[in-house]
PQR file with spaces between the fields and no chain letter, atoms N, CA, C, O and H, PARSE charges and radii, in Angstrom:
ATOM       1  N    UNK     1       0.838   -1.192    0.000 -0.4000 1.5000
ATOM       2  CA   UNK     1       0.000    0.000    0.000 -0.0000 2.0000
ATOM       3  C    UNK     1       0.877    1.247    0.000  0.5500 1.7000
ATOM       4  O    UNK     1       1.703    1.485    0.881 -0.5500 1.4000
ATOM       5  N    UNK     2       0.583    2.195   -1.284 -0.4000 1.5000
ATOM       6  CA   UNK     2       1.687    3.227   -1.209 -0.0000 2.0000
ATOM       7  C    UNK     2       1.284    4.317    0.125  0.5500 1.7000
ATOM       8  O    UNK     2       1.955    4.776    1.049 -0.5500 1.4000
ATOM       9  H    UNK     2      -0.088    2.002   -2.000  0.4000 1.0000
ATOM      10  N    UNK     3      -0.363    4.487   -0.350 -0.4000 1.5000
ATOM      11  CA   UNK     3      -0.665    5.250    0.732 -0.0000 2.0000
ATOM      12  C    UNK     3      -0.084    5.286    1.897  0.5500 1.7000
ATOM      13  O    UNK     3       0.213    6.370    2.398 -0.5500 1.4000
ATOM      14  H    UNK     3      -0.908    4.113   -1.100  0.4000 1.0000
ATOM      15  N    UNK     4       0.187    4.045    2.554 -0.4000 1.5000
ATOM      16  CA   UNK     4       0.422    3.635    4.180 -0.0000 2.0000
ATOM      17  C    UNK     4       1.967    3.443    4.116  0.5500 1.7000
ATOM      18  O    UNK     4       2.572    2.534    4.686 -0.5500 1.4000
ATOM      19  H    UNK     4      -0.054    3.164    2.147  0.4000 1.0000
ATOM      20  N    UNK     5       2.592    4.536    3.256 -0.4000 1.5000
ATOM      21  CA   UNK     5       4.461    4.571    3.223 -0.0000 2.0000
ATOM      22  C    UNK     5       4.538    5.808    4.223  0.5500 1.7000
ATOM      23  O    UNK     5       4.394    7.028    4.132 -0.5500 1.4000
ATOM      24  H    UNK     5       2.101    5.274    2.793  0.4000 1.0000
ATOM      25  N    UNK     6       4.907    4.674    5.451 -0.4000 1.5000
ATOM      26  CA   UNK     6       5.104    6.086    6.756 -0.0000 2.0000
ATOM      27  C    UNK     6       6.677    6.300    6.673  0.5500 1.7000
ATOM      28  O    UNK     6       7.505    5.405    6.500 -0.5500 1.4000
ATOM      29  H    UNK     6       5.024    3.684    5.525  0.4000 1.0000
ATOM      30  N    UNK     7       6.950    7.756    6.842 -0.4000 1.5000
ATOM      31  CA   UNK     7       8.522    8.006    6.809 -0.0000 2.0000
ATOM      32  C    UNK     7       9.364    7.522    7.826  0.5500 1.7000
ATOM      33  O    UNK     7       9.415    8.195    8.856 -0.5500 1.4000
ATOM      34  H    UNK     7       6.278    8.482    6.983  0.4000 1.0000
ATOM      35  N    UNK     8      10.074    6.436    7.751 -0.4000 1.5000
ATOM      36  CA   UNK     8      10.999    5.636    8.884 -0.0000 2.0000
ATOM      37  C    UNK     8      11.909    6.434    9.600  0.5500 1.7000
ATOM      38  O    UNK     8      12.357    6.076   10.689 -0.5500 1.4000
ATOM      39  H    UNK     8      10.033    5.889    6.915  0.4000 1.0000
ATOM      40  N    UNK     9      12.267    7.704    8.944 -0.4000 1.5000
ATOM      41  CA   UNK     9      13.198    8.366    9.407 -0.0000 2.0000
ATOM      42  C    UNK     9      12.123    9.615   10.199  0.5500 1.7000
ATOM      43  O    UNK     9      12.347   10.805    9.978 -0.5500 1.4000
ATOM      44  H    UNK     9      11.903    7.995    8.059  0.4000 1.0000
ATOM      45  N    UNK    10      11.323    9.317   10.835 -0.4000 1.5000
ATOM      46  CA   UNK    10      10.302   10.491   11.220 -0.0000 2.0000
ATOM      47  C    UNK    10       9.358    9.427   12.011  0.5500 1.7000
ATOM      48  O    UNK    10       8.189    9.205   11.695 -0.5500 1.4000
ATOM      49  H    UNK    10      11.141    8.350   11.015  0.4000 1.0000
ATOM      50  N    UNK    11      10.063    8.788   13.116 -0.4000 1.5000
ATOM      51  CA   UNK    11       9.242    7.892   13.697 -0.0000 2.0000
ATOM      52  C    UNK    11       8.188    8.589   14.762  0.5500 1.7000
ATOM      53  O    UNK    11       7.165    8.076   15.213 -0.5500 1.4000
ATOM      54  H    UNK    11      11.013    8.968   13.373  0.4000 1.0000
ATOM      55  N    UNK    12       8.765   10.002   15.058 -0.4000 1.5000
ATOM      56  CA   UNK    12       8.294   11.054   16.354 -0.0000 2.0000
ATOM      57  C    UNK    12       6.203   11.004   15.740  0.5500 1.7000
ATOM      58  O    UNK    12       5.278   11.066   16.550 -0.5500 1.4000
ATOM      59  H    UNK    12       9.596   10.418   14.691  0.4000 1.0000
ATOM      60  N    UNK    13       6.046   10.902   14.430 -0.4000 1.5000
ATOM      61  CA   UNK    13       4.988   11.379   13.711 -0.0000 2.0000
ATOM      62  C    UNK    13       4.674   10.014   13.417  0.5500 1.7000
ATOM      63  O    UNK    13       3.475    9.945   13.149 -0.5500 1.4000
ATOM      64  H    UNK    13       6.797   10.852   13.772  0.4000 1.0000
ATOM      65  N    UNK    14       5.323    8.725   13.340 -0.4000 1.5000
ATOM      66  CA   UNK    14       4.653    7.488   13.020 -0.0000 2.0000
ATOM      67  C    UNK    14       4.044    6.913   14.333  0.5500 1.7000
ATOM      68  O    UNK    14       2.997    6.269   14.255 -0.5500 1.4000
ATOM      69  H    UNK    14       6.298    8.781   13.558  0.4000 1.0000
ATOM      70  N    UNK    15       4.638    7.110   15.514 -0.4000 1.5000
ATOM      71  CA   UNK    15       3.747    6.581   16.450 -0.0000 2.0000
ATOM      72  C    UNK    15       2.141    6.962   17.196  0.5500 1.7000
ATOM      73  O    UNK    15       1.212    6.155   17.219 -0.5500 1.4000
ATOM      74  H    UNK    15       5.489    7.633   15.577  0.4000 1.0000
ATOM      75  N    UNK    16       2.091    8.196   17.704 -0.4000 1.5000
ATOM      76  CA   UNK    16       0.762    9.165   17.573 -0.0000 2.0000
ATOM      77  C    UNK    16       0.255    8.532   16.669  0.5500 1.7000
ATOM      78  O    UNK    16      -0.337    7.603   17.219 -0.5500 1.4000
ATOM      79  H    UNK    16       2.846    8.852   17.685  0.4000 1.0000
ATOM      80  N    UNK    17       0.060    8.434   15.088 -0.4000 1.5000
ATOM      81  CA   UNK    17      -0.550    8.239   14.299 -0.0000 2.0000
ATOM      82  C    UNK    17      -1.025    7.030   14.574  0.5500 1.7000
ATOM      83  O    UNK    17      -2.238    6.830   14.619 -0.5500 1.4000
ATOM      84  H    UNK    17       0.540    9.188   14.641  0.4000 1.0000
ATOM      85  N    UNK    18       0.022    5.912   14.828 -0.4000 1.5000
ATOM      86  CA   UNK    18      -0.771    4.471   14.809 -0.0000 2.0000
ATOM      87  C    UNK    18      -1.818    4.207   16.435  0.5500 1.7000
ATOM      88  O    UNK    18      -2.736    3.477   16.808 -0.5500 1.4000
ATOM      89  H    UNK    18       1.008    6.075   14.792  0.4000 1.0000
ATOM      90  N    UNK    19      -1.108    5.125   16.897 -0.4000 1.5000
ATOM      91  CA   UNK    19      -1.736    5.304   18.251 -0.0000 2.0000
ATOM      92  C    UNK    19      -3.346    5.440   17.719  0.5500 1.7000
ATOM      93  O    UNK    19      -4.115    4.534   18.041 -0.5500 1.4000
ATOM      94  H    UNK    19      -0.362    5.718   16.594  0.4000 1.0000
ATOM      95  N    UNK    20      -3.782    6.414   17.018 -0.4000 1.5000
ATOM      96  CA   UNK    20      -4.939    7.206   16.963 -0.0000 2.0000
ATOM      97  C    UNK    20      -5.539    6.292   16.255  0.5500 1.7000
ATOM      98  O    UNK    20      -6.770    6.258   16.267 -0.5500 1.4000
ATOM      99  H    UNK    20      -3.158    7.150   16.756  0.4000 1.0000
ATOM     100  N    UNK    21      -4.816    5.389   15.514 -0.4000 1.5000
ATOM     101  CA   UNK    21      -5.246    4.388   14.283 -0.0000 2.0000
ATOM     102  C    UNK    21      -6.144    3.519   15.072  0.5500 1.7000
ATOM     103  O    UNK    21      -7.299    3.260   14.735 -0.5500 1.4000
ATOM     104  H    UNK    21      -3.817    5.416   15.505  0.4000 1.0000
ATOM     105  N    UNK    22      -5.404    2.965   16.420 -0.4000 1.5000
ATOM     106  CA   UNK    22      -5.871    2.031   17.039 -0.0000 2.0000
ATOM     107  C    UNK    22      -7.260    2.529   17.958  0.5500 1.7000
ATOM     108  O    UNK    22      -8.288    1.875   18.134 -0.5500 1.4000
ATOM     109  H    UNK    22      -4.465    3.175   16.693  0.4000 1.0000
ATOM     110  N    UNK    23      -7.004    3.604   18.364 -0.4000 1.5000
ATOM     111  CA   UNK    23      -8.086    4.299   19.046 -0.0000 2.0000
ATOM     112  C    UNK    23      -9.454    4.195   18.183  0.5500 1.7000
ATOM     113  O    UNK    23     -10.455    3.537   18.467 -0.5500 1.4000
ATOM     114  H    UNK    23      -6.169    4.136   18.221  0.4000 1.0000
ATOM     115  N    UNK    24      -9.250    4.939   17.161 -0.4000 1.5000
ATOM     116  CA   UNK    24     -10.282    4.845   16.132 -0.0000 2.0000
ATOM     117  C    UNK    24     -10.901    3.467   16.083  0.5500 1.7000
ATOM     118  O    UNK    24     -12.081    3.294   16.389 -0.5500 1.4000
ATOM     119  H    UNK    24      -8.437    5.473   16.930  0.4000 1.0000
ATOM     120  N    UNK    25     -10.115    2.504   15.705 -0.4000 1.5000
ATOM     121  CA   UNK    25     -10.763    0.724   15.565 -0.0000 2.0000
ATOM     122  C    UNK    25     -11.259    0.308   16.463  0.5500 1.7000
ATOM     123  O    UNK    25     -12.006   -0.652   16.276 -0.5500 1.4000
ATOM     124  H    UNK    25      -9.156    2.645   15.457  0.4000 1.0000
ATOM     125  N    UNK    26     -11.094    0.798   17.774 -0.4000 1.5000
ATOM     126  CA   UNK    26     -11.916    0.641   18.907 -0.0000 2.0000
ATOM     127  C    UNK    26     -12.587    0.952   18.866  0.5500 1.7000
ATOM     128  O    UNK    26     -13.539    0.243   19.194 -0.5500 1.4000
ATOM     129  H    UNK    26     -10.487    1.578   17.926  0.4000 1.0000
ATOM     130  N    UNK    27     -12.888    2.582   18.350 -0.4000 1.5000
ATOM     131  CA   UNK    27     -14.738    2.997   18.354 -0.0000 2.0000
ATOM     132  C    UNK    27     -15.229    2.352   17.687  0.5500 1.7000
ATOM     133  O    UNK    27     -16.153    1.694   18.164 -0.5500 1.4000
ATOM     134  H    UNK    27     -12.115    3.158   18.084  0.4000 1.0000
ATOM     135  N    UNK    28     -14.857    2.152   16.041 -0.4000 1.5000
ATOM     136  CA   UNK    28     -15.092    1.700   15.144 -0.0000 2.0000
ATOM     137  C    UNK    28     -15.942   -0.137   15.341  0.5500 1.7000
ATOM     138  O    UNK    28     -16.927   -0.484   14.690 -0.5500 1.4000
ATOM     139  H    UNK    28     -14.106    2.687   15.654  0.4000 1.0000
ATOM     140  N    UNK    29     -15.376   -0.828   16.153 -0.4000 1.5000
ATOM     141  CA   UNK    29     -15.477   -1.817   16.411 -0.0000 2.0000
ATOM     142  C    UNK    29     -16.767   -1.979   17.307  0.5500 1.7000
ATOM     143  O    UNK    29     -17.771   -2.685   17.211 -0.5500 1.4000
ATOM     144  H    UNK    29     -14.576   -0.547   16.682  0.4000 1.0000
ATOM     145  N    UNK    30     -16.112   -0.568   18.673 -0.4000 1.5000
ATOM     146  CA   UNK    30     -17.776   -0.779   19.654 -0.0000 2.0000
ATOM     147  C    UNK    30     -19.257   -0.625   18.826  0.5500 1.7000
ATOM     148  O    UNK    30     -20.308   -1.171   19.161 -0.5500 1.4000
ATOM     149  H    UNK    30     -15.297    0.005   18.751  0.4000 1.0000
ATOM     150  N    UNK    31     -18.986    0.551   17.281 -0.4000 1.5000
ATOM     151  CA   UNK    31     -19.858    0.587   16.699 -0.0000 2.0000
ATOM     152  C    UNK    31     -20.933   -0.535   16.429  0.5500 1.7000
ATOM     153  O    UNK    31     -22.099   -0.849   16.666 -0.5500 1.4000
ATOM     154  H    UNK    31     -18.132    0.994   17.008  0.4000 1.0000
ATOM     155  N    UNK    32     -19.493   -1.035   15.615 -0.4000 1.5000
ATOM     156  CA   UNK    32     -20.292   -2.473   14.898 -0.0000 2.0000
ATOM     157  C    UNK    32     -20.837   -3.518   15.690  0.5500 1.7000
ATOM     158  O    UNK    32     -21.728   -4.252   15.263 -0.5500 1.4000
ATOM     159  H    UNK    32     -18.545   -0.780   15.423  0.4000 1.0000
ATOM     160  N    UNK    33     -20.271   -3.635   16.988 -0.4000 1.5000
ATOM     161  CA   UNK    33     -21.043   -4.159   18.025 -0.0000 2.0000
ATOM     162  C    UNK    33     -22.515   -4.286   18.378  0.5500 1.7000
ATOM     163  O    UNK    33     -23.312   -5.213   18.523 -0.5500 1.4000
ATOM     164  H    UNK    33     -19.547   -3.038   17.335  0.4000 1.0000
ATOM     165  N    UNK    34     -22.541   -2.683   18.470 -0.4000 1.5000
ATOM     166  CA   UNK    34     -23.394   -2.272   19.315 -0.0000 2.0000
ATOM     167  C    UNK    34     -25.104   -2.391   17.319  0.5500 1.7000
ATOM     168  O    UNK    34     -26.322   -2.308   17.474 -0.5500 1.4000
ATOM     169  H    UNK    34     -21.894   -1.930   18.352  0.4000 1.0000
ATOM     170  N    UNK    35     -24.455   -2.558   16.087 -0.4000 1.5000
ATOM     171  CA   UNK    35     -25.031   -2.714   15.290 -0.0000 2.0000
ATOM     172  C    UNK    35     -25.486   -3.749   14.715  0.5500 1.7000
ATOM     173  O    UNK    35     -26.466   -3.812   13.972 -0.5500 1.4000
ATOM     174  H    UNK    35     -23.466   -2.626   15.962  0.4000 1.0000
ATOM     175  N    UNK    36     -24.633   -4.767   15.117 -0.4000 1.5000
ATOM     176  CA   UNK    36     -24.818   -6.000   15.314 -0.0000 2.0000
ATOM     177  C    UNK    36     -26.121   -6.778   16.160  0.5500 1.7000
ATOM     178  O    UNK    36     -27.011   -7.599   15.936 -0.5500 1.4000
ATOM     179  H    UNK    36     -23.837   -4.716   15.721  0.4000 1.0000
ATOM     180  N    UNK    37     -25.650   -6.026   17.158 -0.4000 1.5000
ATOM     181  CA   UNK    37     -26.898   -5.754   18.508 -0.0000 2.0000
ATOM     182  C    UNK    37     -28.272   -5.890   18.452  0.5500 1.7000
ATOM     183  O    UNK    37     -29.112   -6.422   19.178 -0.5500 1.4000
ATOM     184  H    UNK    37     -24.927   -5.360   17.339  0.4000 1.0000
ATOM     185  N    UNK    38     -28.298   -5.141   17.182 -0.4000 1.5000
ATOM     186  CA   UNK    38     -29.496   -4.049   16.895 -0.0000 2.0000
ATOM     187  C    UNK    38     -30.186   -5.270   15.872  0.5500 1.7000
ATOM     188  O    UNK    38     -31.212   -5.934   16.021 -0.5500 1.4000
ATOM     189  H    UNK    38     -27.616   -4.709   16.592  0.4000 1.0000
ATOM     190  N    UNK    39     -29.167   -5.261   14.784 -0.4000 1.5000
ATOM     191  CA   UNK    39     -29.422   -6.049   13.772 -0.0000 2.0000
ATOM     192  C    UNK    39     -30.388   -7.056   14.236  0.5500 1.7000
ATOM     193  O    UNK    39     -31.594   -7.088   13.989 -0.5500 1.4000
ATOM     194  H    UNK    39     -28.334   -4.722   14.663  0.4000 1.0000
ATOM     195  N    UNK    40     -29.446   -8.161   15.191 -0.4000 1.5000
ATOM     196  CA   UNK    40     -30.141   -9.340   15.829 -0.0000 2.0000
ATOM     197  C    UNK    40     -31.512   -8.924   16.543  0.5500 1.7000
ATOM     198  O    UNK    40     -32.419   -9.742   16.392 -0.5500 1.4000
ATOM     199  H    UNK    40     -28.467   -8.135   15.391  0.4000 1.0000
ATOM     200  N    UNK    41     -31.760   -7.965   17.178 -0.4000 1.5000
ATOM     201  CA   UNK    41     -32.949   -7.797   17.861 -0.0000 2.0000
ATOM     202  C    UNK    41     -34.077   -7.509   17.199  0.5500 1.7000
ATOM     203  O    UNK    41     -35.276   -7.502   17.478 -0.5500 1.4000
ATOM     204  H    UNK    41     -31.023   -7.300   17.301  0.4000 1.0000
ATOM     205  N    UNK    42     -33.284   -7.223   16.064 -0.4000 1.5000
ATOM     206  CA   UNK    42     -34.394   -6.668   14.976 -0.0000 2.0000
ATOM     207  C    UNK    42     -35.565   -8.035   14.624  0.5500 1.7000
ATOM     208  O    UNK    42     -36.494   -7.864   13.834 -0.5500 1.4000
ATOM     209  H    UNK    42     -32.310   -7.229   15.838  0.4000 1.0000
């Protein structure tokens, strides 16, 4: 993936980022959970 070419020499800016990456997939995830949820009750 070219997009996801993080600069190796600029690690100060690659970590935060994956940090936030992971944060995000967590909401992202409680989302689908909680839609899942829904789905089934439906």
């Amino acid at each position: 993936h070219k997009s996801y070419s993080f600069h190796p020499h600029q690690p100060g800016i690659d970590a935060p980022q994956r940090a936030n990456h992971q944060e995000s997939f967590k909401k992202l995830n409680k989302i689908y959970q909680i839609i899942k949820i829904i789905l089934d009750y439906i």
